[in-house]
PDB file as gemmi writes it, atoms N, CA and C in Angstrom:
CRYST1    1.000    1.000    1.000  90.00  90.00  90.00 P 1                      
ATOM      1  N   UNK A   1     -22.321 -10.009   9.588  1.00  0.00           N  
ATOM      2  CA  UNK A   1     -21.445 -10.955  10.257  1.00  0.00           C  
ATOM      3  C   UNK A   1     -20.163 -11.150   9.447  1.00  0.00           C  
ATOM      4  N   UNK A   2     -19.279 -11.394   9.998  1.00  0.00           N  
ATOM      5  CA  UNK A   2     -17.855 -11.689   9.555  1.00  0.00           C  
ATOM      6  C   UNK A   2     -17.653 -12.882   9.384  1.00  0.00           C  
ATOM      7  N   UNK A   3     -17.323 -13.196   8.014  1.00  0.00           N  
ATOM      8  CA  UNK A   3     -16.597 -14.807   7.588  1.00  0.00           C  
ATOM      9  C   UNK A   3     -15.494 -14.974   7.767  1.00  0.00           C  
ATOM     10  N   UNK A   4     -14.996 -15.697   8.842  1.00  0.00           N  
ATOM     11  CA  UNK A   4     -13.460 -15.822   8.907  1.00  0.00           C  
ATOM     12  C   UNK A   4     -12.931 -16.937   7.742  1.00  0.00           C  
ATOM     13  N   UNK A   5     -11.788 -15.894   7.499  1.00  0.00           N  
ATOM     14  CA  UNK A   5     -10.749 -16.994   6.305  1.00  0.00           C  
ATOM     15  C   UNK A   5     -10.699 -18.757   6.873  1.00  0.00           C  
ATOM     16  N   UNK A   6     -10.222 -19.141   5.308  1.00  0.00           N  
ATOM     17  CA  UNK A   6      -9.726 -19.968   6.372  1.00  0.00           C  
ATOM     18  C   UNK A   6      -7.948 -19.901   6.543  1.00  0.00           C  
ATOM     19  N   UNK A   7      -7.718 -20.718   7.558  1.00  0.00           N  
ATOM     20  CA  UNK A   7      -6.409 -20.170   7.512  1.00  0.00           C  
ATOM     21  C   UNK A   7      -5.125 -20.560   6.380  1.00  0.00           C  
ATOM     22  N   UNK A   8      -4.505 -19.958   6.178  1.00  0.00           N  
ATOM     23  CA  UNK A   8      -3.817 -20.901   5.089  1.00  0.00           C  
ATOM     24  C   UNK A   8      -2.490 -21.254   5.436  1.00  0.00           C  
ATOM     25  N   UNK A   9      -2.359 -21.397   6.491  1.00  0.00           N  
ATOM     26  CA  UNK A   9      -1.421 -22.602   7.304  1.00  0.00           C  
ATOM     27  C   UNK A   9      -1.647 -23.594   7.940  1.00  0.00           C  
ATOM     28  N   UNK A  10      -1.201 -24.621   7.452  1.00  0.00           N  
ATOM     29  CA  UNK A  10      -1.693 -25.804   8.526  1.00  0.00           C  
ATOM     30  C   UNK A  10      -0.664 -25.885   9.996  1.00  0.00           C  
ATOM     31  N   UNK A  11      -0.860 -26.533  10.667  1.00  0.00           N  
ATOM     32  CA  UNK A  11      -0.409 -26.793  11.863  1.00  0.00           C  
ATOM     33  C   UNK A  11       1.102 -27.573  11.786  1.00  0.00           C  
ATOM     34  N   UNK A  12       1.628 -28.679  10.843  1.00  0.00           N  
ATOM     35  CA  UNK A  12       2.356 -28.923  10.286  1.00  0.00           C  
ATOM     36  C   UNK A  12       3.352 -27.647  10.013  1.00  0.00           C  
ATOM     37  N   UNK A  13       2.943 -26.762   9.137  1.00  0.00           N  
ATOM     38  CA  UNK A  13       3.518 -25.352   9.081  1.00  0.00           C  
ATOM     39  C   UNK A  13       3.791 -24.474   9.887  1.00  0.00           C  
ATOM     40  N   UNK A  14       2.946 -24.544  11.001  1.00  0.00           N  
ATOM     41  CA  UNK A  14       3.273 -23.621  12.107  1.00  0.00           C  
ATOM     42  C   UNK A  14       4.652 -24.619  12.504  1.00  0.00           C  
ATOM     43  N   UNK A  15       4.503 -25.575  12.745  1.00  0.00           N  
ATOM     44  CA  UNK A  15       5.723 -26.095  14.096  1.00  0.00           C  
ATOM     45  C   UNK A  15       6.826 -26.299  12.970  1.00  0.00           C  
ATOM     46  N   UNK A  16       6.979 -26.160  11.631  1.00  0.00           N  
ATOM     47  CA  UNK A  16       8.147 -26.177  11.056  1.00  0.00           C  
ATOM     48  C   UNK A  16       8.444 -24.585  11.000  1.00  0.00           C  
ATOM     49  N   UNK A  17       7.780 -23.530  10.791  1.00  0.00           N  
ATOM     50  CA  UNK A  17       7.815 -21.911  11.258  1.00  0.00           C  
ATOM     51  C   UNK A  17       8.986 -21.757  12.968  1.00  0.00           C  
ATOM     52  N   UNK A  18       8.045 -22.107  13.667  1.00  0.00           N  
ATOM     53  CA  UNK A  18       8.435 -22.228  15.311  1.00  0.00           C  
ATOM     54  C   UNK A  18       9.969 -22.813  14.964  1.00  0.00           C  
ATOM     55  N   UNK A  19       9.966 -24.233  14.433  1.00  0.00           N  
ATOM     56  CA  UNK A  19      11.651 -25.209  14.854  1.00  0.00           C  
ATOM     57  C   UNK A  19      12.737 -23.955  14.115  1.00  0.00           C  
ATOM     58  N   UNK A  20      12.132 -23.555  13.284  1.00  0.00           N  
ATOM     59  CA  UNK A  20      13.526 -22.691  12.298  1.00  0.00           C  
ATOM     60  C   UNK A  20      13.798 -21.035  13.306  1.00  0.00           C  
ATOM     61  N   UNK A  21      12.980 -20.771  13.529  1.00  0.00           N  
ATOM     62  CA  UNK A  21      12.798 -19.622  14.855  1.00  0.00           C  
ATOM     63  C   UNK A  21      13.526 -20.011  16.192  1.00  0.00           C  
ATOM     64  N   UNK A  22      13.141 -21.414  16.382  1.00  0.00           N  
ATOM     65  CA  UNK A  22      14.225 -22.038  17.823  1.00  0.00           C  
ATOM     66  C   UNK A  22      15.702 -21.977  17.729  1.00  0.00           C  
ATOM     67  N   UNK A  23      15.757 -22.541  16.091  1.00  0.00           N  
ATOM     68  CA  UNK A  23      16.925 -22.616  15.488  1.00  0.00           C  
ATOM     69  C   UNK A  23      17.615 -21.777  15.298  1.00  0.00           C  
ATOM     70  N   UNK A  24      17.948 -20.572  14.757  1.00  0.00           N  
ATOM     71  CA  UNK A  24      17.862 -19.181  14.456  1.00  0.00           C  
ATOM     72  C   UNK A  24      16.439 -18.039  15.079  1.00  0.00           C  
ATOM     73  N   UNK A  25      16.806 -17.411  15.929  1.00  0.00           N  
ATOM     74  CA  UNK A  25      16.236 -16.341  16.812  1.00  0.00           C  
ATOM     75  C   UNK A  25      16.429 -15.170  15.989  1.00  0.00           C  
ATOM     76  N   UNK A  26      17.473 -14.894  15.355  1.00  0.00           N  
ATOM     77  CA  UNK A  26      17.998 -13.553  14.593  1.00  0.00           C  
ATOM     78  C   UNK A  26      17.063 -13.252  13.364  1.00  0.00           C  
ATOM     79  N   UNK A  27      16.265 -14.870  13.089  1.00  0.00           N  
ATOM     80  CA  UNK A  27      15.644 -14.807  11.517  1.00  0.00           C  
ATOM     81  C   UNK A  27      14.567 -13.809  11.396  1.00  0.00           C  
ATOM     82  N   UNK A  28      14.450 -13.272   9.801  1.00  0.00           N  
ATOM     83  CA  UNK A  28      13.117 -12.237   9.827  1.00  0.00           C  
ATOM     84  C   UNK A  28      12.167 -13.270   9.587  1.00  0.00           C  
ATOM     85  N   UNK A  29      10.844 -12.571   9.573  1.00  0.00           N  
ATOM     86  CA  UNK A  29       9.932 -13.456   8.534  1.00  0.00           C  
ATOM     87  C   UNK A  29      10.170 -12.985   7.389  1.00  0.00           C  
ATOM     88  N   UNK A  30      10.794 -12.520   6.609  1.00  0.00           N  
ATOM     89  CA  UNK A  30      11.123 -11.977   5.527  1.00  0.00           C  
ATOM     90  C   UNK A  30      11.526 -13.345   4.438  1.00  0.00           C  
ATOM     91  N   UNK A  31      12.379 -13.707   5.794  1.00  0.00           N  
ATOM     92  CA  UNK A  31      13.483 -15.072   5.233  1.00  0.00           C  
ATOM     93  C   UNK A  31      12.843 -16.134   5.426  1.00  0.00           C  
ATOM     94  N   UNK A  32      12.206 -16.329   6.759  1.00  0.00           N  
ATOM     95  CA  UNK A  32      11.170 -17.908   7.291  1.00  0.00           C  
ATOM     96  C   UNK A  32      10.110 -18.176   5.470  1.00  0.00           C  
ATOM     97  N   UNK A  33       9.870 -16.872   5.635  1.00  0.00           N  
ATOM     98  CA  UNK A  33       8.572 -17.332   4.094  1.00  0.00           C  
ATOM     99  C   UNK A  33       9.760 -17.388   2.838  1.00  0.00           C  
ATOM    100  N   UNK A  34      10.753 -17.334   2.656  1.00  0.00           N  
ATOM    101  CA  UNK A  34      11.483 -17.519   1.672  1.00  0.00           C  
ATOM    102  C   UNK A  34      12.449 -18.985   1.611  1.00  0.00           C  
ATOM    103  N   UNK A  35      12.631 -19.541   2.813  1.00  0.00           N  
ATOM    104  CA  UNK A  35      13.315 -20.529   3.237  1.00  0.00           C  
ATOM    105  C   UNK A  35      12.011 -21.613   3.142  1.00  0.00           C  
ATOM    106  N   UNK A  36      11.183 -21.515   3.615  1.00  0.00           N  
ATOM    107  CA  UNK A  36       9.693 -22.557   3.379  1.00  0.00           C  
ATOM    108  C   UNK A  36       9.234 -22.122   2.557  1.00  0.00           C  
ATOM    109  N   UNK A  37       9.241 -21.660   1.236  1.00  0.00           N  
ATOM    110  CA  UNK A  37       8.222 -21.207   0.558  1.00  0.00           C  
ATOM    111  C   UNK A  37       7.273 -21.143   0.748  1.00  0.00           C  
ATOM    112  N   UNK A  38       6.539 -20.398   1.585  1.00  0.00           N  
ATOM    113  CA  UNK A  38       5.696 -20.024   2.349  1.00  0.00           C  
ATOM    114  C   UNK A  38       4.233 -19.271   1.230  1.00  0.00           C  
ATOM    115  N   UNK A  39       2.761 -20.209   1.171  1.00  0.00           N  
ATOM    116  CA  UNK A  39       2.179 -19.079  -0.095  1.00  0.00           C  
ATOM    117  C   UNK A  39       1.323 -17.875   1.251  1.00  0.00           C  
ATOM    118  N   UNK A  40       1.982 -18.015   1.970  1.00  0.00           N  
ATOM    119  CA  UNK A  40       1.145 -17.223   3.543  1.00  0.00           C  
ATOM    120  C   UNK A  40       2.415 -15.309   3.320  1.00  0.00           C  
ATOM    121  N   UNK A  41       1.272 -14.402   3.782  1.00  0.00           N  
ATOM    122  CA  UNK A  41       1.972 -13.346   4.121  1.00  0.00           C  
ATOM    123  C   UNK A  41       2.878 -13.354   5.410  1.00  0.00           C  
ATOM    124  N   UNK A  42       3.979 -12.243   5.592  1.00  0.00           N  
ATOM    125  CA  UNK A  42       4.908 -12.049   6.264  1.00  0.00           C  
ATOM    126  C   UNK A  42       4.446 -11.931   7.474  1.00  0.00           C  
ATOM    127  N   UNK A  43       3.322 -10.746   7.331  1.00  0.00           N  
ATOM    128  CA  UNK A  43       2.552 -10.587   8.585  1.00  0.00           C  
ATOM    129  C   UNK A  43       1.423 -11.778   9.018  1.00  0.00           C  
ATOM    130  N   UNK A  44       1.361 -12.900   8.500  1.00  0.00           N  
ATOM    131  CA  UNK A  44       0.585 -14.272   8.900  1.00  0.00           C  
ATOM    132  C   UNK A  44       1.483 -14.679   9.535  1.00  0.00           C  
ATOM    133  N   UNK A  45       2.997 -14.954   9.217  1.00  0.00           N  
ATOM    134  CA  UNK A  45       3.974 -15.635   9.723  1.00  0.00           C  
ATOM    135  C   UNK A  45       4.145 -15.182  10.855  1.00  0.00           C  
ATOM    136  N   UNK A  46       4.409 -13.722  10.970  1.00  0.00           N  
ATOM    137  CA  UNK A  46       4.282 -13.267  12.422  1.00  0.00           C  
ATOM    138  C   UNK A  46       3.217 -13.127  13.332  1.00  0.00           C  
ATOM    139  N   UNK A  47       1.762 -13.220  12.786  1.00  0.00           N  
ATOM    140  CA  UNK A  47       1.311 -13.880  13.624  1.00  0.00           C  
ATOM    141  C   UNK A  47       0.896 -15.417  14.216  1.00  0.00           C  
ATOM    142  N   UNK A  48       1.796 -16.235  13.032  1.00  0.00           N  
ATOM    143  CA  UNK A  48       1.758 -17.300  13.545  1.00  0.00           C  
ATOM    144  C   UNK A  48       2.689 -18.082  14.659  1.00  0.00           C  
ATOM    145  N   UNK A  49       3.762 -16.740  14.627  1.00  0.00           N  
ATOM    146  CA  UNK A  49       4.533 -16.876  15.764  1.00  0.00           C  
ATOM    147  C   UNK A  49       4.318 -16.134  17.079  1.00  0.00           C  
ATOM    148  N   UNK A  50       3.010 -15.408  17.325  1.00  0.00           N  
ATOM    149  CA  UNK A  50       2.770 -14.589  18.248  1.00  0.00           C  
ATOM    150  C   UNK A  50       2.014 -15.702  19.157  1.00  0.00           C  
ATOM    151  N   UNK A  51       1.253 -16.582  18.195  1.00  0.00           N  
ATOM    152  CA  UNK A  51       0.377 -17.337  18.752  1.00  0.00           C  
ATOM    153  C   UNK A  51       1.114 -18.435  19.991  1.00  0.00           C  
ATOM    154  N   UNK A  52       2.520 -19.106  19.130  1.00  0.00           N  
ATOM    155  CA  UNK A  52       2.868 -19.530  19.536  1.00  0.00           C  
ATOM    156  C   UNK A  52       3.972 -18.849  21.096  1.00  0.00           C  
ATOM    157  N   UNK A  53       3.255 -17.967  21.203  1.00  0.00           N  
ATOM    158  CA  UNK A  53       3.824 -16.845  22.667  1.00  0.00           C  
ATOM    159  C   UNK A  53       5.634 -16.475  21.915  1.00  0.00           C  
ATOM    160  N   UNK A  54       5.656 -16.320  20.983  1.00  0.00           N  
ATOM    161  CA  UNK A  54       7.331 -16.022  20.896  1.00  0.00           C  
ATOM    162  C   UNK A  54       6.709 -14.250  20.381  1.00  0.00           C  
ATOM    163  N   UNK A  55       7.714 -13.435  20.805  1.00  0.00           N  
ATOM    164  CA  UNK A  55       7.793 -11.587  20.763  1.00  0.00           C  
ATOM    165  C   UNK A  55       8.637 -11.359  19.856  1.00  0.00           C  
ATOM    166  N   UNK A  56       8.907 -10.110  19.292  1.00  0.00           N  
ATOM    167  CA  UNK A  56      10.061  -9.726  18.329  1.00  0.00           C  
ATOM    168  C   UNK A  56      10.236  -8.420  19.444  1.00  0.00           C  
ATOM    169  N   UNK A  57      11.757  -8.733  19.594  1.00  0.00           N  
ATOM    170  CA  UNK A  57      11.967  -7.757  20.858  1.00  0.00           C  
ATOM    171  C   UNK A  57      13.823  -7.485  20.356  1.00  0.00           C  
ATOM    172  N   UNK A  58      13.810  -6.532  20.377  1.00  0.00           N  
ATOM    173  CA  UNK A  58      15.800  -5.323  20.115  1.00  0.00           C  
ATOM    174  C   UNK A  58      16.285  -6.613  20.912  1.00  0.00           C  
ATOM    175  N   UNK A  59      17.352  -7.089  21.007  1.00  0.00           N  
ATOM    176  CA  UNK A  59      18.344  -7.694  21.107  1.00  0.00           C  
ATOM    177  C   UNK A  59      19.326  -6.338  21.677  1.00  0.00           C  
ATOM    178  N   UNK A  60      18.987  -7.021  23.285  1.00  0.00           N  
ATOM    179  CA  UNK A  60      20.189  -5.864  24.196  1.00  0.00           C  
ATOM    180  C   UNK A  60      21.919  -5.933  23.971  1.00  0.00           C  
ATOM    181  N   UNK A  61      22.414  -4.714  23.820  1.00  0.00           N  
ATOM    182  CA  UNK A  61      23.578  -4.374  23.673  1.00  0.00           C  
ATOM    183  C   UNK A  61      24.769  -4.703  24.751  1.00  0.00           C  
ATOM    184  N   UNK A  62      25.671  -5.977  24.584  1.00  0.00           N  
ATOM    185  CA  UNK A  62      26.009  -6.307  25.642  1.00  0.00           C  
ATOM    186  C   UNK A  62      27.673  -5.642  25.870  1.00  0.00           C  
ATOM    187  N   UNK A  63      28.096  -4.976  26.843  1.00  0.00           N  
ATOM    188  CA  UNK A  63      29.239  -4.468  27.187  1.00  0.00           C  
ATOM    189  C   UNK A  63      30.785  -5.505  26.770  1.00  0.00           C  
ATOM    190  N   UNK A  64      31.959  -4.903  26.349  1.00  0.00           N  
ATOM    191  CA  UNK A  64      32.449  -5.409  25.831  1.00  0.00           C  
ATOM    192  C   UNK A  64      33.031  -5.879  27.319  1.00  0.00           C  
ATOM    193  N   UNK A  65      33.068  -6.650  28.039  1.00  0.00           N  
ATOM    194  CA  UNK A  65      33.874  -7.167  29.427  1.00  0.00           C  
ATOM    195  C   UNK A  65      34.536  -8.279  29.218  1.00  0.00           C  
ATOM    196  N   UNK A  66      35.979  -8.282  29.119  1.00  0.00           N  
ATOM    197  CA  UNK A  66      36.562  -9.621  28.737  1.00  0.00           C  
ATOM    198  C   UNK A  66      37.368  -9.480  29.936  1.00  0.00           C  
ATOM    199  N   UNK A  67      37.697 -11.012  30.468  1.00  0.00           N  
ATOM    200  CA  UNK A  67      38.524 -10.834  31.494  1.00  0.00           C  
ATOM    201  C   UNK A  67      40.189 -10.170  31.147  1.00  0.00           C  
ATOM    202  N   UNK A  68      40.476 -10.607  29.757  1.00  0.00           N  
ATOM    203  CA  UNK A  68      41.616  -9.515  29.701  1.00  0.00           C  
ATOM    204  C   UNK A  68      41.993  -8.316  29.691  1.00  0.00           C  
ATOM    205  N   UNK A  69      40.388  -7.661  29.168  1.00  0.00           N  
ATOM    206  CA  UNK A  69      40.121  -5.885  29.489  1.00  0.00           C  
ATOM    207  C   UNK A  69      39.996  -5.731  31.065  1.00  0.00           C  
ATOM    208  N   UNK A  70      39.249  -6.494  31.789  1.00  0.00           N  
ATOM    209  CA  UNK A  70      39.020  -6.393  33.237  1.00  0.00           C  
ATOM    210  C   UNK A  70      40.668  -6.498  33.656  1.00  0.00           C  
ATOM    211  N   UNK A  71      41.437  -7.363  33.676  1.00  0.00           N  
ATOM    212  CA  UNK A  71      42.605  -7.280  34.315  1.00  0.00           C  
ATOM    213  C   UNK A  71      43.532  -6.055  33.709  1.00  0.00           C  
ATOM    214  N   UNK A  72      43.379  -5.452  32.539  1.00  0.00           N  
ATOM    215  CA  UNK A  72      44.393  -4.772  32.295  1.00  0.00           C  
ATOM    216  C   UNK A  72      43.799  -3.054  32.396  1.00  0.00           C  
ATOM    217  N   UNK A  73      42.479  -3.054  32.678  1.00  0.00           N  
ATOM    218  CA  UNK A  73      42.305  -1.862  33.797  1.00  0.00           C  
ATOM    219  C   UNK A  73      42.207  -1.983  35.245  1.00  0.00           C  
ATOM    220  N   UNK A  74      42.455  -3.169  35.912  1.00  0.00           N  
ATOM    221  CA  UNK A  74      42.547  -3.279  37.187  1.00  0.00           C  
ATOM    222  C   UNK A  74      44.060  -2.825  37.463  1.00  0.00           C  
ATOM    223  N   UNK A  75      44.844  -3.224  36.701  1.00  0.00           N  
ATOM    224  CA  UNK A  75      46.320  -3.453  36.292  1.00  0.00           C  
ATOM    225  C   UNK A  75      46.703  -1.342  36.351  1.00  0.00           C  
ATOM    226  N   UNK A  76      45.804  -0.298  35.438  1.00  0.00           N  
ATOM    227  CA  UNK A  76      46.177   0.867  35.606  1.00  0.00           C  
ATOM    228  C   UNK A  76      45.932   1.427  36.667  1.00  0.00           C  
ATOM    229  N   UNK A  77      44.514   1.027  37.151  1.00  0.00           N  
ATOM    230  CA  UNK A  77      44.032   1.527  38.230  1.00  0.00           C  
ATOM    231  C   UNK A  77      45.172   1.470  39.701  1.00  0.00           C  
ATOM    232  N   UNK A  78      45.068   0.034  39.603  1.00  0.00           N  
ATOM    233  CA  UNK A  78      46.433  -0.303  40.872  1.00  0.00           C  
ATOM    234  C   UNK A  78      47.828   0.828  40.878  1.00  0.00           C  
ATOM    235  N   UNK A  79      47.944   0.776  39.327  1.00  0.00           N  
ATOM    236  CA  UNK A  79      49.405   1.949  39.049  1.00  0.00           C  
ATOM    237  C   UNK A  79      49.202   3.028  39.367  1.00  0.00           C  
ATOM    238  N   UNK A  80      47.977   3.767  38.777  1.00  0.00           N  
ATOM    239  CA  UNK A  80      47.395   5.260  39.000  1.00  0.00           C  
ATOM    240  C   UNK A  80      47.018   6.187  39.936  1.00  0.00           C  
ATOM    241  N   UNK A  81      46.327   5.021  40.948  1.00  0.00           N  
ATOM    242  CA  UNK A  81      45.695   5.365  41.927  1.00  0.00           C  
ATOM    243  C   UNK A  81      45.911   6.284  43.430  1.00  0.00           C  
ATOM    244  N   UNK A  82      47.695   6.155  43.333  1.00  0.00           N  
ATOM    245  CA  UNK A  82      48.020   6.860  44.312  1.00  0.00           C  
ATOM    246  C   UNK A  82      49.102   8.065  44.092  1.00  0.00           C  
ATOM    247  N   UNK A  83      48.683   8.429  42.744  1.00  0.00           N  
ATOM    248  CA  UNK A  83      49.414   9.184  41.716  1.00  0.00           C  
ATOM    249  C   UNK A  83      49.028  10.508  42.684  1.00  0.00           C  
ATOM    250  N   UNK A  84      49.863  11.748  43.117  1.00  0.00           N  
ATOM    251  CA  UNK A  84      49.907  13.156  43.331  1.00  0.00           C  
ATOM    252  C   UNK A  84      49.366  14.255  42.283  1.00  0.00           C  
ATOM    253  N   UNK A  85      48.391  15.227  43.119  1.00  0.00           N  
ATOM    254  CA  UNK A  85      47.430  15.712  42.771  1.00  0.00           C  
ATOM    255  C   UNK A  85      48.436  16.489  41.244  1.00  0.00           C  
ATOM    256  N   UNK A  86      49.592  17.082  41.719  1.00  0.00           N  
ATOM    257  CA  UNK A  86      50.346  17.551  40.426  1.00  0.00           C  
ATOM    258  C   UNK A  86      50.506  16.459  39.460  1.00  0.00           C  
ATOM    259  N   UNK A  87      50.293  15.319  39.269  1.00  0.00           N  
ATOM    260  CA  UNK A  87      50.011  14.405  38.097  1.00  0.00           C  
ATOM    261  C   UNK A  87      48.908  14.688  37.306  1.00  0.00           C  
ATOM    262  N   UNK A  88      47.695  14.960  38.025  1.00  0.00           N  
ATOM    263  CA  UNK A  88      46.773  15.058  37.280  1.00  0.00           C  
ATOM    264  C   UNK A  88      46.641  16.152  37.176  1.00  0.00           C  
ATOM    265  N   UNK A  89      47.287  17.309  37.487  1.00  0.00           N  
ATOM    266  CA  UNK A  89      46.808  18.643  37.021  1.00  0.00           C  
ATOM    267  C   UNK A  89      47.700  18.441  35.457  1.00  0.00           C  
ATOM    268  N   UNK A  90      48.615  17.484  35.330  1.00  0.00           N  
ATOM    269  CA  UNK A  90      49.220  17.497  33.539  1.00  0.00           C  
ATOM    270  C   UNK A  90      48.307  16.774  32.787  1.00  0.00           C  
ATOM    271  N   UNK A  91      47.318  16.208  33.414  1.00  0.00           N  
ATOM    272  CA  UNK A  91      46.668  15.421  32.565  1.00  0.00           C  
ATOM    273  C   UNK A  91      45.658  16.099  31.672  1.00  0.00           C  
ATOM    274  N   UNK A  92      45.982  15.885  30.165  1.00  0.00           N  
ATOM    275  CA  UNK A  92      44.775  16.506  29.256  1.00  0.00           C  
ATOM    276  C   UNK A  92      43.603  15.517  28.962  1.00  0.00           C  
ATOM    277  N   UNK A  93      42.077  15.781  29.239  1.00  0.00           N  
ATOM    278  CA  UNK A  93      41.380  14.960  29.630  1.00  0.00           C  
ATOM    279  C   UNK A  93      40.120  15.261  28.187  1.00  0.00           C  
ATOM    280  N   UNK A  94      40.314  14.368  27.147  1.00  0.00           N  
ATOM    281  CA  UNK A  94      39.595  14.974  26.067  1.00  0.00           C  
ATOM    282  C   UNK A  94      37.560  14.163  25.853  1.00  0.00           C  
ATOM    283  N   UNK A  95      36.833  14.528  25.398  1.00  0.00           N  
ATOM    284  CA  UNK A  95      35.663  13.866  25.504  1.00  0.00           C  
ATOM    285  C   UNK A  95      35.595  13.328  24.053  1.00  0.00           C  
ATOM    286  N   UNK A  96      35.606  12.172  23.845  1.00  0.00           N  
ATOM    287  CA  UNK A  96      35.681  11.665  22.357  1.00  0.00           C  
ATOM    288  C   UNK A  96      34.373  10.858  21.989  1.00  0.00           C  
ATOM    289  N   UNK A  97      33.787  11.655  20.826  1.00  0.00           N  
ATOM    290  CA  UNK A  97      32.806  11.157  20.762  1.00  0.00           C  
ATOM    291  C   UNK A  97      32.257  10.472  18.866  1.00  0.00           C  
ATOM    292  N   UNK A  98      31.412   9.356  18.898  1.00  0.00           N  
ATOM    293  CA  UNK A  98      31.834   8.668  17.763  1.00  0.00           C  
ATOM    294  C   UNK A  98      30.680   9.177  17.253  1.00  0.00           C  
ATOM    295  N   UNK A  99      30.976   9.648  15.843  1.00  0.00           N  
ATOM    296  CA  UNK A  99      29.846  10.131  14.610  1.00  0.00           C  
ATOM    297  C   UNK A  99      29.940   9.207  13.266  1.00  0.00           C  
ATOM    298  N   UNK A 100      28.234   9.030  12.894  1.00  0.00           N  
ATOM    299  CA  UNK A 100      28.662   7.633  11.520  1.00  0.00           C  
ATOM    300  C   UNK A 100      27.975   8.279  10.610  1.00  0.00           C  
ATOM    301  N   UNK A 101      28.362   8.456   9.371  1.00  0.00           N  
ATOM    302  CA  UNK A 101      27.958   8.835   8.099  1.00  0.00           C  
ATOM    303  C   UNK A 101      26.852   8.345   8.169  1.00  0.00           C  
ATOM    304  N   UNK A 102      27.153   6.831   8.138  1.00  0.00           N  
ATOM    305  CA  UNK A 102      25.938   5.997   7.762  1.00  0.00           C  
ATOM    306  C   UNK A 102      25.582   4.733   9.154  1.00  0.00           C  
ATOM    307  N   UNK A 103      24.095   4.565   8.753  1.00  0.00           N  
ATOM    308  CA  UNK A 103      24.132   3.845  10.126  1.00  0.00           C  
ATOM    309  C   UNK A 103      24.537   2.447   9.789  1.00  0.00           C  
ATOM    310  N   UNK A 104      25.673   2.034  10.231  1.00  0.00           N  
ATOM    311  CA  UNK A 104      25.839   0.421  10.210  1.00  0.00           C  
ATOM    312  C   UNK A 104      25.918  -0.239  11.152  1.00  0.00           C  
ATOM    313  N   UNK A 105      25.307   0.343  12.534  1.00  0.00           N  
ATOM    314  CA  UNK A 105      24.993  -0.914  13.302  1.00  0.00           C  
ATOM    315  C   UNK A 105      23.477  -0.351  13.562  1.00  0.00           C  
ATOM    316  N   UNK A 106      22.764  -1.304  13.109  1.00  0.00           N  
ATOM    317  CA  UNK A 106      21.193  -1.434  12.755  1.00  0.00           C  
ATOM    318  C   UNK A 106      20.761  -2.396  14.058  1.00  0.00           C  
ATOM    319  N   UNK A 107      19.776  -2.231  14.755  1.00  0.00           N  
ATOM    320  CA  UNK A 107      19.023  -2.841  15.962  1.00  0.00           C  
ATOM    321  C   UNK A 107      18.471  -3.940  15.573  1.00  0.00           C  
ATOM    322  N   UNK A 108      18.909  -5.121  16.108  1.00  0.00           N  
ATOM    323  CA  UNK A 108      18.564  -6.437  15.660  1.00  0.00           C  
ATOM    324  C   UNK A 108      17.331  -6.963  16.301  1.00  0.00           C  
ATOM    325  N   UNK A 109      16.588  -7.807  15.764  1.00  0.00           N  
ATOM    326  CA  UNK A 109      15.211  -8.157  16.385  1.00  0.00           C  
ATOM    327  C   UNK A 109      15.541  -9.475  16.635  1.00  0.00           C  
ATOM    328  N   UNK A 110      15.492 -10.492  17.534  1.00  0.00           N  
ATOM    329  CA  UNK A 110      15.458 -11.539  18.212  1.00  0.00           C  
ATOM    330  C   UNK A 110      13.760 -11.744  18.639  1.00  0.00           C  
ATOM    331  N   UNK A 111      13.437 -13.451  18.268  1.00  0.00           N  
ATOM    332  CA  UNK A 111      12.538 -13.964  18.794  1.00  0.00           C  
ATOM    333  C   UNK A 111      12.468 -14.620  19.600  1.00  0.00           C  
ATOM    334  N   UNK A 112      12.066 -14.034  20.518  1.00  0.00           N  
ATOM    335  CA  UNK A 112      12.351 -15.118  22.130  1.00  0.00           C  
ATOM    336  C   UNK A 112      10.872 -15.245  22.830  1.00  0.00           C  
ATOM    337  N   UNK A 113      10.523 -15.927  24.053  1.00  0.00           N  
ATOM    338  CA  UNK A 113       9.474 -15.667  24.478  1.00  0.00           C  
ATOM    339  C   UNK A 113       9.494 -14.143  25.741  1.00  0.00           C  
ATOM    340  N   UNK A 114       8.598 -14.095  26.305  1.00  0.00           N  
ATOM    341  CA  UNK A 114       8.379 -12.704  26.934  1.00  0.00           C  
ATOM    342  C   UNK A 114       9.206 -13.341  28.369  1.00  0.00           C  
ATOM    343  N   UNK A 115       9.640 -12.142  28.745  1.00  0.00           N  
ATOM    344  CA  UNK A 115      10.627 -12.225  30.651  1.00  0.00           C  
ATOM    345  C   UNK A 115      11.426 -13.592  30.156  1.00  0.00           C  
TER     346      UNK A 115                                                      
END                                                                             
């Protein structure tokens, strides 16, 4: 038979875990057990936040759409649009594509609940 631990968080600890997670979504448990001095592992912390139904889920990549980018390609489009086919046969049309030495934009984990 299996002796379960006991746990070595109290409940007190969980909902001060949870408020700093409400507070900051971006946080690791890396930092939650360093900010509470936490004598609990990283992976306790995260499951003490699983319990409480919160996920560690990528943080979606949101399109840069500002209404001043929106108006000032509505703005070419309107100009362009009825441009003659000999316009665009001058047009040099290049595919530019971005390469990084190093990776510096790293996939962020957000704690949110699920849907």
């Amino acid at each position: 038979m299996w002796k379960w631990q006991k746990r070595v968080l109290e409940e007190r600890t969980d909902r001060a875990i949870h408020r700093l997670v409400r507070a900051e979504p971006k946080i690791s448990s890396r930092i939650i057990k360093e900010v509470l001095s936490l004598p609990a592992s990283e992976r306790t912390i995260r499951r003490r936040l699983h319990e409480r139904n919160l996920c560690s889920f990528f943080k979606k990549k949101k399109t840069l759409l500002q209404k001043a980018n929106i108006r000032k390609d509505s703005y070419l489009l309107k100009k362009y649009v009825n441009m003659p086919q000999k316009f665009w046969d001058q047009v040099i049309w290049t595919d530019e594509s971005k390469f990084e030495l190093k990776n510096t934009k790293k996939a962020i984990h957000v704690w949110c609940q699920p849907n």
